[in-house]
TIFI-980134 format. One record per residue (C-alpha): residue in one letter; chain; x negated, y negated, z. Coordinates in steps of 0.05 Angstrom, whole numbers, plus 5000, padded with zeros to 4 digits. Each point is the difference from the previous one (the first is absolute). Layout:
{'a'; 'A'; {X; Y; Z}},
...
//
This chain:
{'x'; 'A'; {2524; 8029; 0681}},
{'x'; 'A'; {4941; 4974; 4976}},
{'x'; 'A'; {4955; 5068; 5020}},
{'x'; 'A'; {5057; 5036; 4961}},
{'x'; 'A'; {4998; 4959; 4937}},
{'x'; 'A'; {4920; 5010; 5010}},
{'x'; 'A'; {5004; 5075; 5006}},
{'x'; 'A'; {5050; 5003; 4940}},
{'x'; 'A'; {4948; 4952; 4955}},
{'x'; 'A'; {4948; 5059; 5026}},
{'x'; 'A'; {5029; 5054; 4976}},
{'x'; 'A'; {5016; 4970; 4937}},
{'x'; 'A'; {4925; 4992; 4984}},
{'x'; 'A'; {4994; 5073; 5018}},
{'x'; 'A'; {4960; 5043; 4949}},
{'x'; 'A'; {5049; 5055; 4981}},
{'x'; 'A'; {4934; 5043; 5027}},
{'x'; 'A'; {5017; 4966; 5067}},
{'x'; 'A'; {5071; 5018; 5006}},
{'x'; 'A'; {4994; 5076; 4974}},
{'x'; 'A'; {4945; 4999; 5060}},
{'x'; 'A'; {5057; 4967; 5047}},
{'x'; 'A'; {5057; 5059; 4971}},
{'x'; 'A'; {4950; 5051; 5017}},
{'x'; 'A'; {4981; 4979; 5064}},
{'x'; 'A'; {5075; 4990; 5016}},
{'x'; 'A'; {5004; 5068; 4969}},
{'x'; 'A'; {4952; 5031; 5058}},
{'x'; 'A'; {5037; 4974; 5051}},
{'x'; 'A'; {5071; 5027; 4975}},
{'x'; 'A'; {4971; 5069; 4983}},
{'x'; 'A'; {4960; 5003; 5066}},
{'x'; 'A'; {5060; 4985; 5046}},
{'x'; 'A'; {5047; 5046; 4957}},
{'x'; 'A'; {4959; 5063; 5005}},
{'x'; 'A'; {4974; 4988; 5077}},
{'x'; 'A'; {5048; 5038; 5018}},
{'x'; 'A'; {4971; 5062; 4954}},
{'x'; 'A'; {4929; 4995; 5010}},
{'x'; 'A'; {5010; 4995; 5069}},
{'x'; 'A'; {5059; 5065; 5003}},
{'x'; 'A'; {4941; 5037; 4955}},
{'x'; 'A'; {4936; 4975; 5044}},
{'x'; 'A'; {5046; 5027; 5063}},
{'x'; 'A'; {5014; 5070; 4963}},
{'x'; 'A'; {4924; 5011; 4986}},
{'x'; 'A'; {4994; 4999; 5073}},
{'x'; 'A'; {5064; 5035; 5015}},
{'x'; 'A'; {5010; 5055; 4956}},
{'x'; 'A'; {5037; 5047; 5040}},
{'x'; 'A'; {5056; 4943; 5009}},
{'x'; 'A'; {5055; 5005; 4940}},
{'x'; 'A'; {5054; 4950; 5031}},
{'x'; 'A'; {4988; 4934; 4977}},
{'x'; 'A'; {5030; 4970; 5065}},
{'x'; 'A'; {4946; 5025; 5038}},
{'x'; 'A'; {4951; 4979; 4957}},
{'x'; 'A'; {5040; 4927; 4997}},
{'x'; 'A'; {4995; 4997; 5082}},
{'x'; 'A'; {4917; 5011; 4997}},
{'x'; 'A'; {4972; 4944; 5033}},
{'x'; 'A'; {4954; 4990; 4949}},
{'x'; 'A'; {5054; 4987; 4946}},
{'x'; 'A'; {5023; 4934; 5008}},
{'x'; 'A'; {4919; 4973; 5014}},
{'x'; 'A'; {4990; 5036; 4938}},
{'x'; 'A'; {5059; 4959; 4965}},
{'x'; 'A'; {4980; 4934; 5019}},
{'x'; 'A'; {4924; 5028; 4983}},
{'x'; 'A'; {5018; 5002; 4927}},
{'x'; 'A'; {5047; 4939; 4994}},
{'x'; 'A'; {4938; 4959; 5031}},
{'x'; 'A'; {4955; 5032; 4954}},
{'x'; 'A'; {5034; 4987; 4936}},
{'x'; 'A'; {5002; 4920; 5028}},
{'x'; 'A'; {4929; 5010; 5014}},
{'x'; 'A'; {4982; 5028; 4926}},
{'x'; 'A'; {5041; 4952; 4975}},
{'x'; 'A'; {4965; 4933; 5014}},
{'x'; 'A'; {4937; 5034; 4989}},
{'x'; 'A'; {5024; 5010; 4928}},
{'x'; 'A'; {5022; 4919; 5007}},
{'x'; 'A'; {4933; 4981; 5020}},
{'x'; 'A'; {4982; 4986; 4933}},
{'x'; 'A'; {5067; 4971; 4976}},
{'x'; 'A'; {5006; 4944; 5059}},
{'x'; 'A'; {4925; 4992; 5012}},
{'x'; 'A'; {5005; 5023; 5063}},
{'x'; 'A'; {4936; 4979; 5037}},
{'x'; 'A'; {4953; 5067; 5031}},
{'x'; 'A'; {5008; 4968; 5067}},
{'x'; 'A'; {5077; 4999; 4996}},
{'x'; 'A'; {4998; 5075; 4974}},
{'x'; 'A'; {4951; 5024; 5063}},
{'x'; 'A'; {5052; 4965; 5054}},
{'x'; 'A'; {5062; 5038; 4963}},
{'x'; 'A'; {4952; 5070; 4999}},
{'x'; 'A'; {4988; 4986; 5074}},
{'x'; 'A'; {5073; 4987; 5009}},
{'x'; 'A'; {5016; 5069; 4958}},
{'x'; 'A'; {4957; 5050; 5044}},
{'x'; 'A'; {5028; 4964; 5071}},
{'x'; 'A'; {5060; 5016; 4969}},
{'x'; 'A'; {4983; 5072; 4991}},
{'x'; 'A'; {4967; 5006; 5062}},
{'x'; 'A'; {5058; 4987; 5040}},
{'x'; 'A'; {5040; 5040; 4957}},
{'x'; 'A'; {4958; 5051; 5014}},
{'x'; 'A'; {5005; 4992; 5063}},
{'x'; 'A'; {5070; 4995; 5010}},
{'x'; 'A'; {5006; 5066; 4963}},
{'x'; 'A'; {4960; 5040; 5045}},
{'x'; 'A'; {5033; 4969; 5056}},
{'x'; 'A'; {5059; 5023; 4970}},
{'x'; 'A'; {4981; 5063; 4990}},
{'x'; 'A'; {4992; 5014; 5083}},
{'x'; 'A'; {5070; 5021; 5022}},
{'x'; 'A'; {5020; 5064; 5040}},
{'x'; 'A'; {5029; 5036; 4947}},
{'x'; 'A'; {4943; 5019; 4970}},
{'x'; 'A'; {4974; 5069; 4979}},
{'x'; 'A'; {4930; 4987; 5030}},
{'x'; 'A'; {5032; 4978; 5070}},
{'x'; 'A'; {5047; 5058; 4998}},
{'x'; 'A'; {4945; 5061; 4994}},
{'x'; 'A'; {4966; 4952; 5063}},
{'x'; 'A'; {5067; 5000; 5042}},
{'x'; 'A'; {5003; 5081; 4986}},
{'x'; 'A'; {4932; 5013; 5011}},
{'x'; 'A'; {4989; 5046; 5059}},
{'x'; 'A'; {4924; 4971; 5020}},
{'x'; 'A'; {5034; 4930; 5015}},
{'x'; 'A'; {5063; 4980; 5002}},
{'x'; 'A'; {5016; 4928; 4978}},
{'x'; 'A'; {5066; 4963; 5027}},
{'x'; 'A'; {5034; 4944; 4958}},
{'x'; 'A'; {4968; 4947; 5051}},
{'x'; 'A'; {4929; 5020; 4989}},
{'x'; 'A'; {5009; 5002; 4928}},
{'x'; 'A'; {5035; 4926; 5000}},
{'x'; 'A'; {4938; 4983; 5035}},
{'x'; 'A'; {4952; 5025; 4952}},
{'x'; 'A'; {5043; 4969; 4942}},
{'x'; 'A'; {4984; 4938; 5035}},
{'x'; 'A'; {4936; 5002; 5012}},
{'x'; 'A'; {4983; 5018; 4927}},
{'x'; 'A'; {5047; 4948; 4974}},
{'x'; 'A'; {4955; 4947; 5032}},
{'x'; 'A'; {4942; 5028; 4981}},
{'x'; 'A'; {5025; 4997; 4921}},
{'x'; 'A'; {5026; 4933; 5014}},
{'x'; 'A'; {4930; 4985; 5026}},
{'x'; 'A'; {4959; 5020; 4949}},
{'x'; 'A'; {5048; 4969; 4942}},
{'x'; 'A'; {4982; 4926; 5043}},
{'x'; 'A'; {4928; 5023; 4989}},
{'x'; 'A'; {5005; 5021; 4929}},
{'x'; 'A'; {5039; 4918; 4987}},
{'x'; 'A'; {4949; 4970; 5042}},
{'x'; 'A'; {4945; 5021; 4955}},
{'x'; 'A'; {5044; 4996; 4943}},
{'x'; 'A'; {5010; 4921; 5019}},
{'x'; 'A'; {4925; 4990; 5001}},
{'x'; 'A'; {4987; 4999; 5077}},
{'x'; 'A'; {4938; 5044; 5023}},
{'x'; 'A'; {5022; 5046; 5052}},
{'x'; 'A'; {4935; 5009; 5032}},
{'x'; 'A'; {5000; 4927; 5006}},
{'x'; 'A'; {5073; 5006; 5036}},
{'x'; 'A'; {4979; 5054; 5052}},
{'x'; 'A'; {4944; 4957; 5024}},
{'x'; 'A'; {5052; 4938; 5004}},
{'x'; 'A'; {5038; 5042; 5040}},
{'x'; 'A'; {4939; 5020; 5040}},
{'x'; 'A'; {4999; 4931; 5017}},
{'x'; 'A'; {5065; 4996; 5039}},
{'x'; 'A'; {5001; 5067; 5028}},
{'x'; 'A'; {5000; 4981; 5067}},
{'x'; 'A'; {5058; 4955; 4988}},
{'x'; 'A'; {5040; 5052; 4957}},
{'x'; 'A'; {4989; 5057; 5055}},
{'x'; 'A'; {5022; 4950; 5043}},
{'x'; 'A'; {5067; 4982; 4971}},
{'x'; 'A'; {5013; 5072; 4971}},
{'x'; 'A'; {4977; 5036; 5066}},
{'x'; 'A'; {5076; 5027; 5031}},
{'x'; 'A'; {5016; 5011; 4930}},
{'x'; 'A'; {4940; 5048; 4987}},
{'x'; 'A'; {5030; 5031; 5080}},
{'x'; 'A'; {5060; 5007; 4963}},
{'x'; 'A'; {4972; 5036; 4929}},
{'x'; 'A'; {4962; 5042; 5060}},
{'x'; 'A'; {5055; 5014; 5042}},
{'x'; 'A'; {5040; 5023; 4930}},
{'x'; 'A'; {4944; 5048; 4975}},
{'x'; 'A'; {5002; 5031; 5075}},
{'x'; 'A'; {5076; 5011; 4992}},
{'x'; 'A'; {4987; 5028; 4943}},
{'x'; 'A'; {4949; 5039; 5013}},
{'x'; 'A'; {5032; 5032; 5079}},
{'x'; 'A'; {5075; 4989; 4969}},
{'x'; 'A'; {5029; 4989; 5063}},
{'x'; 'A'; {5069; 4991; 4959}},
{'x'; 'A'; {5026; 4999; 4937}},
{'x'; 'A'; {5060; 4962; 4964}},
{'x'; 'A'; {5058; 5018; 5030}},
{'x'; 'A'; {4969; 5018; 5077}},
{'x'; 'A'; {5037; 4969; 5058}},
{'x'; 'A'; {4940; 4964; 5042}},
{'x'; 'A'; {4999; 4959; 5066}},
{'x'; 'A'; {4926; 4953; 5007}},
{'x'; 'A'; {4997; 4961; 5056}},
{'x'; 'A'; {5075; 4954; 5007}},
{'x'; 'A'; {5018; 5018; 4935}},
{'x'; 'A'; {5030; 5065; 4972}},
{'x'; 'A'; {5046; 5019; 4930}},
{'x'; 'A'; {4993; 5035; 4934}},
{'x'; 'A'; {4930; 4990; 4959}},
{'x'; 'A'; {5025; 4977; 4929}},
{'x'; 'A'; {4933; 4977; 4976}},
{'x'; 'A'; {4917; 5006; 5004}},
{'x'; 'A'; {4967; 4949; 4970}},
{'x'; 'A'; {4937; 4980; 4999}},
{'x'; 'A'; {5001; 4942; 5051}},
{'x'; 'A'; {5065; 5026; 5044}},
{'x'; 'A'; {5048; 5060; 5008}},
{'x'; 'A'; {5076; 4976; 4996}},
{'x'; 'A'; {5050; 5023; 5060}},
{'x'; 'A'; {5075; 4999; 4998}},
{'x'; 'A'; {5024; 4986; 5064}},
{'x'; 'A'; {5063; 5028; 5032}},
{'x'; 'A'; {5036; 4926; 4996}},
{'x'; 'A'; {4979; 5015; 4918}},
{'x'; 'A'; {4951; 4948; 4992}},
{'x'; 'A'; {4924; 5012; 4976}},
{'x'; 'A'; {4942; 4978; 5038}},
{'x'; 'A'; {4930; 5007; 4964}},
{'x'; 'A'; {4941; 5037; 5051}},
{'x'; 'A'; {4930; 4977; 4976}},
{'x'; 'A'; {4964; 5066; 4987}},
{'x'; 'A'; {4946; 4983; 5051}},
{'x'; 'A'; {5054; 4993; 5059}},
{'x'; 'A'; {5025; 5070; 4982}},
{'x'; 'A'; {4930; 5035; 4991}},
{'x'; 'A'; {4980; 4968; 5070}},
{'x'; 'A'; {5072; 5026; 5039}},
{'x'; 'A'; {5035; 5054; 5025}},
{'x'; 'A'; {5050; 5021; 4948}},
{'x'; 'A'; {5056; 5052; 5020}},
{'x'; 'A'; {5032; 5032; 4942}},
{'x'; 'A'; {5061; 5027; 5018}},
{'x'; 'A'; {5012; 5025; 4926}},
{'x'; 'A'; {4938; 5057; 5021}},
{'x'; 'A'; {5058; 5020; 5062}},
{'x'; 'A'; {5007; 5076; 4995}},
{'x'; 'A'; {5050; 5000; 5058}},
{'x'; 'A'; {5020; 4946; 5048}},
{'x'; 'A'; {5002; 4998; 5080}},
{'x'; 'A'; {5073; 4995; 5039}},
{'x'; 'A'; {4987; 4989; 5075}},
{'x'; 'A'; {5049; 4977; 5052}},
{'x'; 'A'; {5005; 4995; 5076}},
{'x'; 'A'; {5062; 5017; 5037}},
{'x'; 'A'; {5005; 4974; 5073}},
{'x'; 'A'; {5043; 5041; 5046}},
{'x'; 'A'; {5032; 4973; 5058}},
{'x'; 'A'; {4965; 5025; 5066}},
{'x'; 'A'; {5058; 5032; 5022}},
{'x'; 'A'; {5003; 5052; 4939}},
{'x'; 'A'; {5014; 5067; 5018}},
{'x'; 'A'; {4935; 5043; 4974}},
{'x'; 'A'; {5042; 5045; 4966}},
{'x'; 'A'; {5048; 4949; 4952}},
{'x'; 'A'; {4924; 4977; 4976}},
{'x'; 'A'; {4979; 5070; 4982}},
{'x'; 'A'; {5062; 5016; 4967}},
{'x'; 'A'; {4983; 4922; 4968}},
{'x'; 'A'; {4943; 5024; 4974}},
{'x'; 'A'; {5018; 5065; 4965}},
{'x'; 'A'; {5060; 4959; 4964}},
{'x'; 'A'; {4949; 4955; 4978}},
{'x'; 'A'; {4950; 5044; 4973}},
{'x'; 'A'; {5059; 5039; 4961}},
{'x'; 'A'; {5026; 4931; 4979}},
{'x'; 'A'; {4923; 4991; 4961}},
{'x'; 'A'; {4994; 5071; 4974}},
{'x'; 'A'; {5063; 4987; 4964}},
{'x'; 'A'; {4976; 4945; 4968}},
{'x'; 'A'; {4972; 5021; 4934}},
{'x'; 'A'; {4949; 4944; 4989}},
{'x'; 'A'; {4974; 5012; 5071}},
{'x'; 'A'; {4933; 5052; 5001}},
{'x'; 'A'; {5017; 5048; 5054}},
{'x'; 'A'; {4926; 5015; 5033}},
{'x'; 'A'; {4998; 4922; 5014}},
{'x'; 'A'; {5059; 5004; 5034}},
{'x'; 'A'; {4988; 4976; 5078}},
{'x'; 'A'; {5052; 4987; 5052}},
{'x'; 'A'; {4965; 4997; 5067}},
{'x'; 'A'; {5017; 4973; 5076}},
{'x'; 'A'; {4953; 4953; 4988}},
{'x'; 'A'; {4994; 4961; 5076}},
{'x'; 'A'; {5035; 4995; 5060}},
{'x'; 'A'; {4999; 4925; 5019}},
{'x'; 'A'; {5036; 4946; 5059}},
{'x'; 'A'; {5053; 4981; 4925}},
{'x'; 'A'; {5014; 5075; 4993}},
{'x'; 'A'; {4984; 5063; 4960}},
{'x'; 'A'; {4957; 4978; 4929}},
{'x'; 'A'; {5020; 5052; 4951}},
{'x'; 'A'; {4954; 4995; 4935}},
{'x'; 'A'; {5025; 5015; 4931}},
{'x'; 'A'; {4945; 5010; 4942}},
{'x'; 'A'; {5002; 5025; 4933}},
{'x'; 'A'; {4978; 4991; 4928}},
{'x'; 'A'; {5047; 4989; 4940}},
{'x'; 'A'; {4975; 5015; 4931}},
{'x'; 'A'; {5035; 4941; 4982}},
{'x'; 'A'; {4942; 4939; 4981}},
{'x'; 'A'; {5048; 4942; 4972}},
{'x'; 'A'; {5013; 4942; 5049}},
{'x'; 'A'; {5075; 4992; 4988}},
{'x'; 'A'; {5013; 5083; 5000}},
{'x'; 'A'; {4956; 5016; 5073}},
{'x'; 'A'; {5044; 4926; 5024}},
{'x'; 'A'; {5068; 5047; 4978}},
{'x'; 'A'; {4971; 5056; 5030}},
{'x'; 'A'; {4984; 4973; 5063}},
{'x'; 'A'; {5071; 4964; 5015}},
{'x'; 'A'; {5025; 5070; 4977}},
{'x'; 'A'; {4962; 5030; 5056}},
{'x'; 'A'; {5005; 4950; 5058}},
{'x'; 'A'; {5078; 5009; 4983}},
{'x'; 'A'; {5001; 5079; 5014}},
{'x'; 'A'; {4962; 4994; 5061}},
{'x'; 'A'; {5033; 4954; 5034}},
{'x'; 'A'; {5061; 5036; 4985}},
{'x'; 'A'; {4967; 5058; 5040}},
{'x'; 'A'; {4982; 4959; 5056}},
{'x'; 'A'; {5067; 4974; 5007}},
{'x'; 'A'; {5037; 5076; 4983}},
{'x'; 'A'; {4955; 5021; 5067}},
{'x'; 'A'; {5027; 4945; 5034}},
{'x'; 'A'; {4929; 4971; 5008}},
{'x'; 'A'; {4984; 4931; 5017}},
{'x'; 'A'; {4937; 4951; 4979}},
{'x'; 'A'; {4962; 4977; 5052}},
{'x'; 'A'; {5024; 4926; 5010}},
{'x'; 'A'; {4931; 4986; 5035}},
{'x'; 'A'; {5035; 4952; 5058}},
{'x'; 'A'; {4971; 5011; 5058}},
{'x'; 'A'; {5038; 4993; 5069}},
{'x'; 'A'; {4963; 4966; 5063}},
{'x'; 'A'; {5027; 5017; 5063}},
{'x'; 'A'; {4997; 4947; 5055}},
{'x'; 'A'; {5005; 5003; 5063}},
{'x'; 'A'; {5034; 4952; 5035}},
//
C-alpha cells in the first residue's frame, strides 16, 4: 500500500507537461496495436498484389509476425518518448533496445519459418518441373534443413546482440571439440545417414519397408530417425545411420508379387491324372484376372522316394500384403479342389520298411 500511496503522491507532483507526455505515449501504444492489423494487411499487399481475398492475405505467414512487429514497436517508441518524463537512465534504455531487436529477430524468424509449407507457389512450379521432380518427403526435408539454419543464424544475430563476441565463442568451442565430436558423434551418423536418405530416397512417407527384424509403414523422416508403424500398430523410431548402413526392402516399389507352391503326389499317381492336374491348374491361373499369363508355370517339377513334386509359379499384379494373403488362400482352395476332383492324393511321405523275419 505504501508503493501505491507513493506512486499516487508522484503523479500528483506531475508537471501537466509530464502527463500530456504519459497520454501520448499511452496514445502510441493504443494506435499502434489498433492499426497492426492494417499496416501489416497493406505491407502483405505490396508484396502480393495479384492476391484480392483478404483471407489469403490474413493466412500469410508473415502476418501475424508483422502484428506483433507493430504492437512491440509502438511499446518500444513509447518509452523512448518516456525517457525524458521518468528519467529513464541511457543504460536502462540500451538493455530495453537490445530486448526490442531480439524480439524482432525472432519474429523474424518465426515468420520465415512460417512461410516454408508445401502449399506454396514456389514449391509447386518445383514439384511440376520436368528437369527434377521433387516428392513431399524431400521437400519436408529441405524445409527442415532451412528452418535450422534461420533458427541458427537468429541465435547468432542475439548472441552478438547480448554483447558476446562470436569469434571469441568459436574458439571456446575449438577448445572442446574433441569432447563435443565425441558426445555428438552417432548423432552426426544419424544427420549423415538422413541426408543419404534423402539424397538415394530409398522410400518415402507412406512406403511399406522391412530393415533388418523390423518392418511396417514409414510415417516420418526426421533428422535423427525415420518412424515405422508396425503391423501390431505401434511406432518404433530407426536411427538414420542404421537404415543408411542396411538392407531395406520396399515392398511399396512391388510391381507384381511371386505365388509359388509345391504339390507332392503320392508315388503311386497314375501319369496321366497329373497331366490332366496340370492343365486344370494352369486354366485355373489364366482365369484369374490379377494373375499375368506369360509368368504362368505349372511344371512336373521332380520325381522323388515321397512322390511326384508338381511346382506351381506365377506373378499377381497384386502388391498389398493383406490382398496377395486373400489371393493366395483363394488359390490354394481351387487347387486342391482339383487334386481332390482327380481323385489325387498328397504324398504322406511315410515310408514302409520291410523286415524280414
Amino acid at each position: 500500500m505504501t508503493k501505491i500511496y507513493g506512486a499516487i503522491d508522484y503523479l500528483k507532483n506531475m508537471e501537466s507537461w509530464q502527463i500530456t507526455d504519459i497520454i501520448i505515449a499511452i496514445g502510441i501504444i493504443i494506435f499502434f496495436r489498433i492499426f497492426s492489423s492494417g499496416f501489416s494487411y497493406i505491407i502483405i499487399k505490396m508484396f502480393k498484389i495479384k492476391s484480392k481475398k483478404d483471407k489469403k492475405i490474413k493466412d500469410s505467414a508473415f502476418y501475424e509476425p508483422l502484428k506483433s512487429f507493430f504492437s512491440i514497436s509502438g511499446i518500444y517508441i513509447a518509452i523512448l518518448f518516456l525517457q525524458p518524463v521518468f528519467n529513464i537512465s541511457d543504460n536502462i534504455i540500451n538493455i530495453i533496445t537490445r530486448i526490442y531487436k531480439i524480439i524482432i529477430i525472432l519474429t523474424t524468424a518465426k515468420g520465415f519459418t512460417k512461410s516454408l509449407v508445401i502449399k506454396n507457389i514456389i514449391i509447386d512450379r518445383l514439384q511440376n518441373s520436368k528437369a527434377k521432380q521433387f516428392d513431399e518427403v524431400s521437400i519436408k526435408y529441405i524445409f527442415r534443413i532451412i528452418k535450422f539454419i534461420i533458427y541458427l543464424i537468429a541465435g547468432f544475430l542475439i548472441i552478438t546482440e547480448l554483447g558476446y563476441d562470436l569469434n571469441g565463442l568459436i574458439a571456446g568451442l575449438g577448445i572442446g571439440s574433441i569432447v563435443i565430436t565425441l558426445a555428438a558423434q552417432d548423432t552426426a551418423k544419424n544427420l549423415i545417414g538422413g541426408l543419404v536418405i534423402f539424397m538415394d530416397r530409398p522410400f518415402v512417407i507412406g512406403d511399406y519397408i522391412k530393415v533388418n527384424s523390423f518392418e511396417g509403414t514409414v510415417e516420418d523422416i526426421a533428422f535423427r530417425s525415420t518412424k515405422v508403424r508396425t503391423l501390431e500398430n505401434s511406432v518404433i523410431c530407426i536411427p538414420n545411420s542404421t537404415l543408411a548402413s542396411s538392407l531395406i526392402d520396399n515392398c511399396s516399389k512391388m510391381e507384381r508379387r511371386r505365388y509359388e507352391t509345391l504339390l507332392t503326389l503320392s508315388i503311386d499317381t497314375p501319369l496321366q491324372k497329373i497331366e490332366e492336374a496340370k492343365v486344370e491348374i494352369e486354366k485355373c491361373l489364366i482365369n484369374n484376372e490379377t494373375i499375368i499369363e506369360d509368368t504362368i508355370n505349372v511344371k512336373f517339377n521332380k520325381i522323388s522316394a515321397n512322390g511326384y513334386d508338381l511346382l506351381i509359379i506365377a506373378y499377381t499384379v497384386i502388391t498389398d500384403a493383406m490382398e496377395f494373403a486373400k489371393l493366395k488362400e483363394d488359390l490354394n482352395y481351387k487347387i486342391v479342389r482339383i487334386i481332390h476332383n482327380k481323385q489325387l492324393h498328397f504324398s504322406d511321405n511315410i515310408k514302409t520298411i520291410c523286415v524280414n523275419k
